[in-house]
Structure formats: C-alpha cells, structure tokens
N, C-alpha and C positions, 0 to 999 in steps of 0.2 A: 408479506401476508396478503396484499393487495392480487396476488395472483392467483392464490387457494382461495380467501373468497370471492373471486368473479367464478372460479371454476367450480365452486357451491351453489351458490345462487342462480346459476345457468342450469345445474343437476336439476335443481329444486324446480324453474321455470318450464324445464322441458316436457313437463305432462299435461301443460297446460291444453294443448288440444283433447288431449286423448281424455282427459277432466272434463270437457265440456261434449265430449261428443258421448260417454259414458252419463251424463249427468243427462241430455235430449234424450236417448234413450229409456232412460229409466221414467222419465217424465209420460213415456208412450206405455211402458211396460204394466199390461194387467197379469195379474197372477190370479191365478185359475184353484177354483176348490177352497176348500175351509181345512183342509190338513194339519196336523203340525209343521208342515214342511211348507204349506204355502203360510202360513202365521209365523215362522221363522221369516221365509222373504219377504214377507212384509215389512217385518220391523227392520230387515234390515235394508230395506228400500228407504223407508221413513228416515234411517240416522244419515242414511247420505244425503235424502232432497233436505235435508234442516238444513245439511253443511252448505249445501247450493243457498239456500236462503239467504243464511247468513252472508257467503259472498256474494250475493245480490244488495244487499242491506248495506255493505261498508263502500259498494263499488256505489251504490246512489247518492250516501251520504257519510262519508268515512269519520264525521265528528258526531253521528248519530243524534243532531238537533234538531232532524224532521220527525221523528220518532217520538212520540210518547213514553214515559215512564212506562204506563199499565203495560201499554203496548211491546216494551221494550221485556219487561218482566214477564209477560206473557210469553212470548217466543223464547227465551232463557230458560223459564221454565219445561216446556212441551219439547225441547231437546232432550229436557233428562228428565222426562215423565217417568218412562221405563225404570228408571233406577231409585228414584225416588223413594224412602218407605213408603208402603201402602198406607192410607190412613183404616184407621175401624170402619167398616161395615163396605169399605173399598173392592171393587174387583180390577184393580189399576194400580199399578205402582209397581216394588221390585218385586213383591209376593208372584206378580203373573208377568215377571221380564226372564226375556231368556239368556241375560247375563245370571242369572241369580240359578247354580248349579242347583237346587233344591226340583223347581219348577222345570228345570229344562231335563235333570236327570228321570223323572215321574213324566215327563213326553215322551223322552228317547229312551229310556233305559241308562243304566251308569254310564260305561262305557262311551259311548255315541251321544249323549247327555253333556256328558262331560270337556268332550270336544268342541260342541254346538256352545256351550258357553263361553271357552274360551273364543270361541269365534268371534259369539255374540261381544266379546269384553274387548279385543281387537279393533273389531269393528267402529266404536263409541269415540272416533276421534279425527269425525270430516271437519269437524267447526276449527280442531287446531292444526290442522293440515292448511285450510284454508286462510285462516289468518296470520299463520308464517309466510303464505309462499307456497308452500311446498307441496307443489300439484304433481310433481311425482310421484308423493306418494300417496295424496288425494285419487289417484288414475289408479295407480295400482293396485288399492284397496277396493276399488270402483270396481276393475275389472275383475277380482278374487269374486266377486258377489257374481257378476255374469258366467264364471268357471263354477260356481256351485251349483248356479241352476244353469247349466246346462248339462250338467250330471243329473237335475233331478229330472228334468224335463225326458232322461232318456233312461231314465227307472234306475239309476247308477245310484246308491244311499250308503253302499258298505260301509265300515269304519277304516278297512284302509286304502282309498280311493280317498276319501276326502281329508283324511289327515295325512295322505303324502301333499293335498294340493296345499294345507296349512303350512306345512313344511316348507313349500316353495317361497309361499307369502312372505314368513318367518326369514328365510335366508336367502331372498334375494336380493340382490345391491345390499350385500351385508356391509361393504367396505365404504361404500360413497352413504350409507344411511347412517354409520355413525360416527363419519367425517361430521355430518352434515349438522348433526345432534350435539358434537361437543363444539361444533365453531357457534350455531345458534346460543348454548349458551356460559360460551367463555371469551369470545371475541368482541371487543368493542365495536368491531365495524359492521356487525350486524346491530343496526339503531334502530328496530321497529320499535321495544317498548320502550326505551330512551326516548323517542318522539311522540311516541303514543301520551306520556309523561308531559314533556313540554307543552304538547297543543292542547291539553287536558282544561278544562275550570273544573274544578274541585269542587265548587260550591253547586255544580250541577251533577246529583249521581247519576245520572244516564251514562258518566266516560265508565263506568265500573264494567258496562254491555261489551264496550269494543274489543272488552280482550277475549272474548268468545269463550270465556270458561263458566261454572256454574259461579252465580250469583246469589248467595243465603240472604236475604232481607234484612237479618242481625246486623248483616254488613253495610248496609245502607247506613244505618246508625252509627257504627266506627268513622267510616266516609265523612257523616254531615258531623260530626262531634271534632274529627278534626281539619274539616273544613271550617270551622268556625272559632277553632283553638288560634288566639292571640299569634301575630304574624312573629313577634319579635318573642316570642313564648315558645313556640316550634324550632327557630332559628336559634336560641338560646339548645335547646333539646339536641338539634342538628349538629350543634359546633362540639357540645361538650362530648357526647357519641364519637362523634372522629378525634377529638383529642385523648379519648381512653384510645382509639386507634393506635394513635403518635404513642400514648405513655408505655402502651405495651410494645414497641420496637423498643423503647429505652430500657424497658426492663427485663428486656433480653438481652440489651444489649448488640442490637442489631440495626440495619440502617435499610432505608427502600430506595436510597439514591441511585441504583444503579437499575430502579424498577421502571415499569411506565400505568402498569394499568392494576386496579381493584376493582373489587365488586362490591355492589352493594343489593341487600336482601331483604324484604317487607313483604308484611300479610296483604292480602288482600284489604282496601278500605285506609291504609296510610300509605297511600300514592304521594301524598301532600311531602309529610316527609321523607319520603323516598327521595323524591326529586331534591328537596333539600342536600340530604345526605350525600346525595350525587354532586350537586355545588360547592358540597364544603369539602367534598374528595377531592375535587380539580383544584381547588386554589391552593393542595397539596403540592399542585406541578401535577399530579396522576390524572389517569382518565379514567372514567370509570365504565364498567359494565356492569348491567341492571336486564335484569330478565322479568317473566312473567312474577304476577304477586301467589304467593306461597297461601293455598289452601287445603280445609280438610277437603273438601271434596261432596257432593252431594249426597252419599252413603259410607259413610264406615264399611258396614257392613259389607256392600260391594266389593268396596277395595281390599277386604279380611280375606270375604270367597276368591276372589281372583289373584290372590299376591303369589301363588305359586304355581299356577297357570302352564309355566313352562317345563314343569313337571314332565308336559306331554313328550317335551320333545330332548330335554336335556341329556346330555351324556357326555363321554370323554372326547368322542371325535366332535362334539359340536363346540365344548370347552375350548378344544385345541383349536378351530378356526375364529371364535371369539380373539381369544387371546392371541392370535396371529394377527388377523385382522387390527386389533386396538391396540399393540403395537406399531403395527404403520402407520395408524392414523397418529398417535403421541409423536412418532417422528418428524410428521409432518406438520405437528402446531410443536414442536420444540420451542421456535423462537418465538412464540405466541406466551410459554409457559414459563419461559426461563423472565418473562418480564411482568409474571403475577407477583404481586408479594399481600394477597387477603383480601383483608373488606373488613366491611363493617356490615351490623345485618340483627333485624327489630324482629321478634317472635312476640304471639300475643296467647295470651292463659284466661281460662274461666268458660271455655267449653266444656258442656257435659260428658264427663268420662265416658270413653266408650267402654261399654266388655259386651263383645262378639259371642255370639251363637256358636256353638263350634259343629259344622256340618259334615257328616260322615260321606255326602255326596262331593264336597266340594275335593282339587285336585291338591294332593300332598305330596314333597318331593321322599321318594324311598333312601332307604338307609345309603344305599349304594351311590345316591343321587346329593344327597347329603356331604357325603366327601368326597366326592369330586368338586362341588360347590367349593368345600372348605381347602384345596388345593387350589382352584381355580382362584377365591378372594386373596389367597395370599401372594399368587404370581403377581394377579393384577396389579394388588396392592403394590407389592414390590417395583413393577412396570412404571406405574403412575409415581411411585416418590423418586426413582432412577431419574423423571425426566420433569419432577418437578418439586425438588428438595424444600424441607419444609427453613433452610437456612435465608435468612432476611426474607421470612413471611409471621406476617401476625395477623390474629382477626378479635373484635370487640363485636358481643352479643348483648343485647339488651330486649327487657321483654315488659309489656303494657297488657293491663286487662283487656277483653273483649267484653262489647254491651253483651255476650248471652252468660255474661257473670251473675246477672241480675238486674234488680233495682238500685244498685249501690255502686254502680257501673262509674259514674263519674267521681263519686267522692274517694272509690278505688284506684284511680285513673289519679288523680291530686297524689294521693297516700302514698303511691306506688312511686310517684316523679320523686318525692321529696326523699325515699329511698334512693332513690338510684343517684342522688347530689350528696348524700353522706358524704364526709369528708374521709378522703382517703388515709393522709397521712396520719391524722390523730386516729382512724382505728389498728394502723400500722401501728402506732407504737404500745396499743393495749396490747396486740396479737403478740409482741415482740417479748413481754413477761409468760405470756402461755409458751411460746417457744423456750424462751430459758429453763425452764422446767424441763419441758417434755427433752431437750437436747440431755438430760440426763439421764435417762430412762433405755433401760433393755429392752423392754415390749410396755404397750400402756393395753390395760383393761378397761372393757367396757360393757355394763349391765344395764337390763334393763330395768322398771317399775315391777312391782309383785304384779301380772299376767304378762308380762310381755318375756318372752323367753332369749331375751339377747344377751349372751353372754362368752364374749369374745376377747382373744388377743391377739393383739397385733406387734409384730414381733419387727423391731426399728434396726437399721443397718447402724454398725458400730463404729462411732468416731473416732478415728485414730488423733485427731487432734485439735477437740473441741472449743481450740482459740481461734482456730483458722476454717472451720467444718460446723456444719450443721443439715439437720434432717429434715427442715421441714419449710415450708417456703410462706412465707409471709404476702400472703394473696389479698389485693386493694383491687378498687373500681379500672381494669384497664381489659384487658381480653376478658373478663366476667363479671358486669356486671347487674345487681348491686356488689358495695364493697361485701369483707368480711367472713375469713376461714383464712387456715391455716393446714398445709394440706403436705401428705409424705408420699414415696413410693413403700410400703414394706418391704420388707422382707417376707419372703414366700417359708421358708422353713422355719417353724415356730409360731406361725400366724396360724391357730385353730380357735375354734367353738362355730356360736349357730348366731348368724341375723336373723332377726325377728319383726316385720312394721306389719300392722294392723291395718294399713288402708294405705297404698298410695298409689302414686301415678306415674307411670315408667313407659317409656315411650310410644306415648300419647293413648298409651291403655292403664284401665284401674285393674288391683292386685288386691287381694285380700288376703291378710295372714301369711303375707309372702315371708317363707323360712327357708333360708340358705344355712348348707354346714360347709366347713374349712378342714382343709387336714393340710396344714402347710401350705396352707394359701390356695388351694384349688379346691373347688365347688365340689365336695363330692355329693350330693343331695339335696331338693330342694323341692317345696311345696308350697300349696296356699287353696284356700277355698273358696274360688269363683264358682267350681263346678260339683255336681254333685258328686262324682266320681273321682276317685285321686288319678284315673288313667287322662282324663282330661284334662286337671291342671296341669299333670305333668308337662303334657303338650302344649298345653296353653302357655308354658314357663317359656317350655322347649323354644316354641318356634316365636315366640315374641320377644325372649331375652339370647340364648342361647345359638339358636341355628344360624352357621352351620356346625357351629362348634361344639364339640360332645362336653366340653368343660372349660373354666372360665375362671384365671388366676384372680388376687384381689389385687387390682391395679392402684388403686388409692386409698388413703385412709388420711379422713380434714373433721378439720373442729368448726364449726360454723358458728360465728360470732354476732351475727346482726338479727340482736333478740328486738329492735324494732322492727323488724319482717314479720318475727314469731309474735309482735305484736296485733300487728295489723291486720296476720292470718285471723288470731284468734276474736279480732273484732269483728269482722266481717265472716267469721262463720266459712272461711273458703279453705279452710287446711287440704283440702282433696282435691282442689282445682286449679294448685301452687305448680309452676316450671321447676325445672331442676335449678333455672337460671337464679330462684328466688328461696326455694324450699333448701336448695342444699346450702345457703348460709343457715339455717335453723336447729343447728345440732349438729351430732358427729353424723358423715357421710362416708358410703364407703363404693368405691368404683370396682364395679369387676371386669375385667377388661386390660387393654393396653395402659398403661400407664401414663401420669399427664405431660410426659418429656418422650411419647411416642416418636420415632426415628430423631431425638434431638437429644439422646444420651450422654454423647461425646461434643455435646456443646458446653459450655461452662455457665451456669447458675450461681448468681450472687443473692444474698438475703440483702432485702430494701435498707433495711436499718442497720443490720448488723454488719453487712459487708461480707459475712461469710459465705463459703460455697456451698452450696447444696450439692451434695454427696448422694441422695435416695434417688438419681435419674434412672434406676432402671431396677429389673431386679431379677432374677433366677431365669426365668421364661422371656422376658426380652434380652437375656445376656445372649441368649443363642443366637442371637442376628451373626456375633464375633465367626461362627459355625456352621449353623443352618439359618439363611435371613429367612426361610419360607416358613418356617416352626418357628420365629420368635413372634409374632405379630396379630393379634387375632381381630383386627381392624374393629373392634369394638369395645366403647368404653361406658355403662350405664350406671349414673351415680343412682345412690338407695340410700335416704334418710332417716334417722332418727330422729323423729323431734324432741323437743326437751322437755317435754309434758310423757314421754314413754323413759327417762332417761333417770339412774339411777344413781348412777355414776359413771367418771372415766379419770382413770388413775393411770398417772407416770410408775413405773415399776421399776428400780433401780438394779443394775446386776447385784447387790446385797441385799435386796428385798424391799428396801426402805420407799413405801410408800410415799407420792407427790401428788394429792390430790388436785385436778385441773377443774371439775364439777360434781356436787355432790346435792344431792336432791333440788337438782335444776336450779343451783343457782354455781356461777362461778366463785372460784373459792383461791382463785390465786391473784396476792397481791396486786395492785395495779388495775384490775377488772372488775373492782366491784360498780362501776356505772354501769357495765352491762344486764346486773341483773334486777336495774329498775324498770325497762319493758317486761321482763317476766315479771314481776312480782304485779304489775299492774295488769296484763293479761290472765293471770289470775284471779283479779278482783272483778273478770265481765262474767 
C-alpha cells in the first residue's frame, strides 16, 4: 500500500502551485457592479480567501496556541456566516446565502437558481481541501470560479454554458478523486487526524479549530466535561467499548486474527476518548484508523436543500462511469480491505430534532432518476461487499448525551454510563424465558393503547426442530450497546397490519404519527403529520426513509427489554431525543429494511444461552441474493419503536391459537421477568 499512498498524496500535493497562484490572484481581483452575478462572486471569492486563511493560520501555528479562543471562534464562525440560520430581524445568514436554493432561485430564476446553488454548496469546502492536503482539488475548485467569471465577464450566463462547465468540475479526475476519498478515509497511513489527536491538550478547546470544520459552542461544553471526566473513568469507558468489540467476534463466532487494521469513530468534542479508544484497539495487536470527528453540521437545513444536488447531473451513463470508476479503485485498496475487520465507534443524542422546511425550489431527483439510483446502490452495494465481506468483521456502537440536551446534561451523562454497564449475562438469561415462549408461536401480535392505531402480526419462520432451532436471538451489550432485546428476521408472507408511533426520531429527523401498513411484510402505505398536506409527508416519508426504494420489506421485529432506559427517558423528559442505540431497547421495535444478518445469512448463528441455531437469517426478499443478488438487498435498515407507554400488548400466537402472553398493559407477564417491570411501574409514578 506504501506505493498507492505516496501515489495519492503526490496527486493531492500537485496543485499546490496552481493553489497559491490562484489564491494571489483572487487577492488582486475586484469585482465590478452590485449584480446578482457580482454578489454571487463575491461570496464565492470570500469561501476561498477563508480557505487561504485558514492555511495561513495552521502554516504559522499548526497547534493554534498563538490564537485566541474569541479569535479562533471568530474566524470559525465568518467561514460559515453564509449558512448559518439567519437570526430575527437579521439580513445575513442562510435566509440571504446562495447556497440556500430559496434565495438564489428569486435571483436567478428556478432553473439557473438552482444550479447557482448547487455551485454555491460545491464550492463551501477550501478549509477541508486545505487541511487534508489536497491542493489539487483546492486549485481546481479555485480555477472553476476563474472559468465562471470569465464567462461573465464576456456576457456568456446561459444555463447550458455554465452547467456543462459544472459538469467538467463534477467529473474531472473522477478516478484519482475517489481513490483519494476512500484511502483518506480508510487507510491508516494517512495519520493527519491520528496525530492531530496525539499532539492535542484536551483541556484546551482551541485543538477543536484545527480540524477546520464548523464549531457549535454546545461543543465546547462536551470537550471541557470530558476533558475533566476522571483519567481512570474514561479509560474504564475506553476498555469496556472495545471489549463489547472482542465479545461481538465471539458471538459470531468469528476471529480478526487474520486482520490488521480497525476504525474507530466519535463526535465532535470526545477527542479525549477517541484517542483512548484508538490505544485500547492497538493493544489488540490492530492498528487503528480514525478520521475527522462526526458532525451535524452548521444547518440542517442546508444540508436537507442541498442533499440531492446531483439531481443536476445524474443519469445512467454517469451511473455507469461511477461504478466503473469505484470498481478500479476497490481493486486497488483490495489488500487495504481484505485486512478491515470493524471498529468501534461513540454517537451522541439530545440535539433538537430537526424537521426541514420542505422547499418547492430546492433540486429533487426525478422518478426516472430514482431507479437508476436504486440499480446503481445495489451494484455498488454488491461491488463493495464482493471486496470486502462482512466474514470475521464486527463493529460495537455506543452513544452519550450531548450538553444541547439541556440542563440535566450531566446527571444524563452518569444515568446513561451506568446503562451502558448493565450486566449482560443476567439480562441474557431473563431474555432467554421471552424466547421460550415466543419459539412456540406461529406469528406474535402486537397492539397498541386506545389512540395509537398499531396493530400488527408478525408472521415467525417455522421450526422444524425446536430442540436444536430457534427464532430469535438473544441480543446483550456487544455490537449494540446498551444491553437488552430480543430480536427475529420474519417472515414476509403473513406479516400484515399498520405501525403506528406518535413522535419519533428516525434518521436524525422527527416524524409525527408516522403509520406504516404491511401486506406480507412490504410497506404498502404510509403517512404522518409534519406537514400540512398529505402530498408532503409523503415525500417527506419518501425521501428520508424510503429513496431510493419504492417499498421497503419488515427486516426485524425485537422485544426491547431494558425498561431502566424506559426509565431514565421518562425522568428526564427526553423520549424524543433517544438514539435508536438506546430507544430501540424500550419496546417492541421493528426494522424495515435489510435484515440484521444482511449478507451473513449462510453463516451460522448460535443463541447465547441456549446454544441453539438461529434459523430467521433471512427472509423472502433477501432469499433472492440465491437468484437475483441485485434485487435481494435494499442497503437499508431503520429501526421504529414502540415504547411501552403506547403498548397494549404482544402476544405469542400458537399454530392452535393458544394464546402466550409476553406483555400486557406494559408490564411483562412471562415467568422469569417480572424485575423488569419495576422501572416501569416507577416511571410511572414521575
């Protein structure tokens, strides 16, 4: 590998002239008139001389201790003024940026609007050009502003003039740009934030500037809270995290001996433990790789308008040079992949739900555009597990409040650890009586409270030999935690009725009265009331659960056990600001999507306790891989909770009928489990 990254990193360095003579230039360059078209290059003058800045900034003092805080916050901020919300009575912020298609469309028209934004949203990315390295595409992007205006400069504004020159932007050095994209970040030997990490003090937040992204001030707070978190209290947190690592190859059954490298993955503001987490991977024998830290971003909304962008340009022949193109480059980190086996990797909860404006200006991909997408996710898909099988890899996720939870940030922050240390085995062997049950059962029903309209079955594959066989897997603190669920693949023929939840939070957006129906396990209908119109939640279902996929099997169906979660939610008043990581132990949950033995069907699954096989690895829609692998796979999986305050029951159903109650007016009712329902009954009494 040592010779594909020197032949990266030299790609990357080679525009370093053409960067700096592009950068002197624009330094001389006035722009003439008060136009739309000179107030477009301006600002985009403005996002390149920041990115110069910036590299002026880390070349003077690359540990940024000559720097002031204010001072450092200041320049952090006035990079991403433009995108910012506007505040009240404001004429500055996204309200008047020309990434924000609303304002840029009411300059230019739809059409030519529409373009100019995506340009403008393109363009928003010299600080991270600059602080990789990678002045190539620093210059390139440099020079793309010089090739507009000199179209304007010579009265040239058409729409197709400047989006063939978008075009060129878009796909030129398509091949070495996303070479370059997946060795930055899947290769260890690219060490910038690895050492960014090391030379860091933690107890000063100025290191949070270096990595050249936005900066939320909340985050300060995460930073100084665990900069000050007990040395041997972190290190406790660090060890046990990669030991769920270790337990989950055991409990597949799989080994990483033959591996060398993992990753490790944290929000912004737990750098501290990052680098931990990275220490305690090595002493695995693994090396680890660790990239930028994981943000929302400085607008939602921004990122809502701009997420289909490529609308503009997408089609089948650009499909087919993608996937030609990320092809070669997969071949070319083969022996980079064949020695991944996971990570470990910290998410953090209790940011304000977002739900997006839904903007008639902004760019959408058309029907036609649509499935090609959903051809093109499955090639890739296919592409990418071909060269890097999901066999002896495992990964452990764990997730911690963030201060914008509230005032209750740290006693949430305590609440939440002593979750996540629940003992595994002892809630293995309550889960282990829900399972006996449920392995007798034909389909198990589940209702919701009088208003909640859930009322479903789910229809269990049938055990040919329930001494040696079982349906459901006995799920402990190891790839998910906290502990606690119990979790199947269905059956797709026989799985109908309607999900119902009243409020929740699905990838990383709030739902309102989100109602799914089932006809044998696929989505035939669904709604909810974010918006005033039913034509907008639809879309709003559509393109934030759904696209690109016109429908969506029930992948999972789990009993969620750890009613001290459902505790803690209901102390703290945060039910709506819960992770899946933490929400989907709180009730039955149900996944639509790939199922949770996605390309590992034909591996063998034992039950913790029981020893038996788990037999539910796949179901009707992932059997096609046997057939068609491009139609079995819909590379997405979103879990949707029930909690146990909407939960009326859920009943084992015998092929005789004979009813096996597992919960009944929110409290558990099978043998063995009745400690579970002293956090409910005390959640209750708040």
């Amino acid at each position: 590998m040592k010779n594909l990254s020197l032949a990266v990193t030299k790609w990357m360095a080679s525009g370093k002239p053409g960067w700096n003579k592009a950068v002197a230039k624009l330094e001389k360059l006035q722009i003439p008139g008060n136009s739309n078209y000179a107030e477009f290059f301006m600002a985009l003058r403005t996002q390149i001389l920041y990115g110069a800045e910036f590299e002026r900034m880390l070349a003077e003092d690359p540990s940024f201790k000559k720097y002031s805080l204010d001072y450092l916050a200041e320049r952090n901020r006035a990079y991403y003024a433009d995108i910012l919300p506007t505040e009240p009575g404001s004429n500055t912020g996204y309200d008047f940026s020309f990434g924000n298609p609303d304002y840029s469309v009411k300059r230019f028209g739809k059409k030519k609007g529409q373009l100019i934004t995506a340009i403008a949203h393109n363009m928003h990315t010299f600080r991270h050009y600059v602080r990789i390295g990678n002045y190539h595409e620093a210059r390139t992007h440099a020079e793309f502003f010089f090739t507009l205006y000199g179209l304007w400069q010579k009265g040239i504004t058409d729409y197709k003039t400047w989006h063939q020159a978008y075009l060129s932007l878009i796909k030129g050095d398509l091949k070495k740009r996303m070479l370059a994209s997946i060795y930055i970040s899947s290769n260890p030997e690219f060490t910038l934030y690895r050492d960014l990490l090391s030379s860091s003090d933690f107890k000063d937040v100025r290191y949070l500037f270096r990595f050249g992204i936005y900066v939320d001030p909340k985050t300060w707070k995460l930073a100084q809270f665990i900069a000050k978190y007990p040395q041997k209290d972190l290190r406790k947190l660090a060890k046990y995290h990669v030991q769920a690592f270790q337990d989950a190859f055991k409990r597949k059954n799989y080994s990483y001996a033959d591996k060398q490298y993992a990753s490790v993955g944290y929000p912004m503001g737990m750098e501290r433990l990052g680098l931990m987490l990275l220490e305690e991977i090595e002493k695995l024998g693994l090396t680890a790789t660790i990239g930028d830290p994981d943000i929302t971003g400085a607008n939602e909304q921004y990122n809502y308008d701009n997420s289909q962008n490529s609308a503009l340009y997408y089609s089948q022949d650009y499909a087919a040079e993608v996937y030609e193109v990320y092809k070669d480059t997969l071949k070319k980190l083969a022996p980079l992949f064949k020695k991944l086996c996971g990570g470990v990797y910290v998410d953090t909860f209790g940011k304000k739900p977002f739900v997006p404006v839904i903007k008639s200006s902004a760019l959408r991909y058309s029907s036609k555009q649509d499935k090609i997408l959903r051809e093109q996710q499955a090639r890739l898909g296919k592409l990418y597990l071909d060269n890097f099988p999901r066999k002896n890899t495992a990964g452990s996720m764990i997730s911690f409040p963030h201060p914008e939870i509230g005032e209750d940030f740290e006693a949430i922050f305590k609440d939440t650890l002593e979750l996540n240390y629940l003992d595994s085995m002892h809630y293995a062997k309550l889960q282990e009586n829900i399972i006996s049950l449920l392995d007798q059962a034909d389909y198990v029903h589940i209702k919701g409270v009088k208003g909640n309209k859930t009322d479903i079955k789910i229809k269990l594959h049938p055990l040919k030999n329930p001494k040696k066989e079982t349906n459901f897997e006995n799920c402990v603190a190891d790839m998910n935690i906290p502990v606690g669920e119990v979790f199947t693949s269905p059956q797709l023929k026989g799985t109908n009725g309607v999900l119902h939840v009243g409020d929740t939070f699905l990838n990383e957006l709030r739902f309102y009265n989100l109602k799914l129906s089932f006809k044998d396990g696929m989505v035939t209908d669904y709604s909810c009331t974010n918006f005033a119109s039913e034509e907008e939640n639809k879309r709003y279902i559509y393109e934030n659960i759904f696209e690109p996929q016109q429908t969506l099997p029930m992948g999972e169906f789990a009993i969620g056990t750890n009613t001290k979660a459902y505790l803690m939610v209901r102390k703290y008043k945060i039910e709506y600001l819960m992770p899946v990581l933490i929400i989907e132990k709180m009730g039955p949950h149900f996944a639509i999507g790939d199922t949770c033995f996605s390309h590992e069907e034909d591996e063998k699954h034992f039950g913790l306790i029981s020893g038996k096989q788990m037999v539910a690895t796949e179901n009707e829609f992932s059997a096609k891989r046997k057939t068609d692998p491009l139609e079995a796979y819909t590379y997405k999986h979103t879990d949707i909770t029930l909690p146990y305050d909407m939960l009326a029951e859920i009943t084992a159903v015998k092929a005789d009928g004979t009813k096996l109650p597992i919960i009944k007016n929110r409290r558990f009712v099978v043998p063995g489990t009745e400690e579970l329902n002293k956090a409910i009954e005390e959640a209750e009494k708040l």
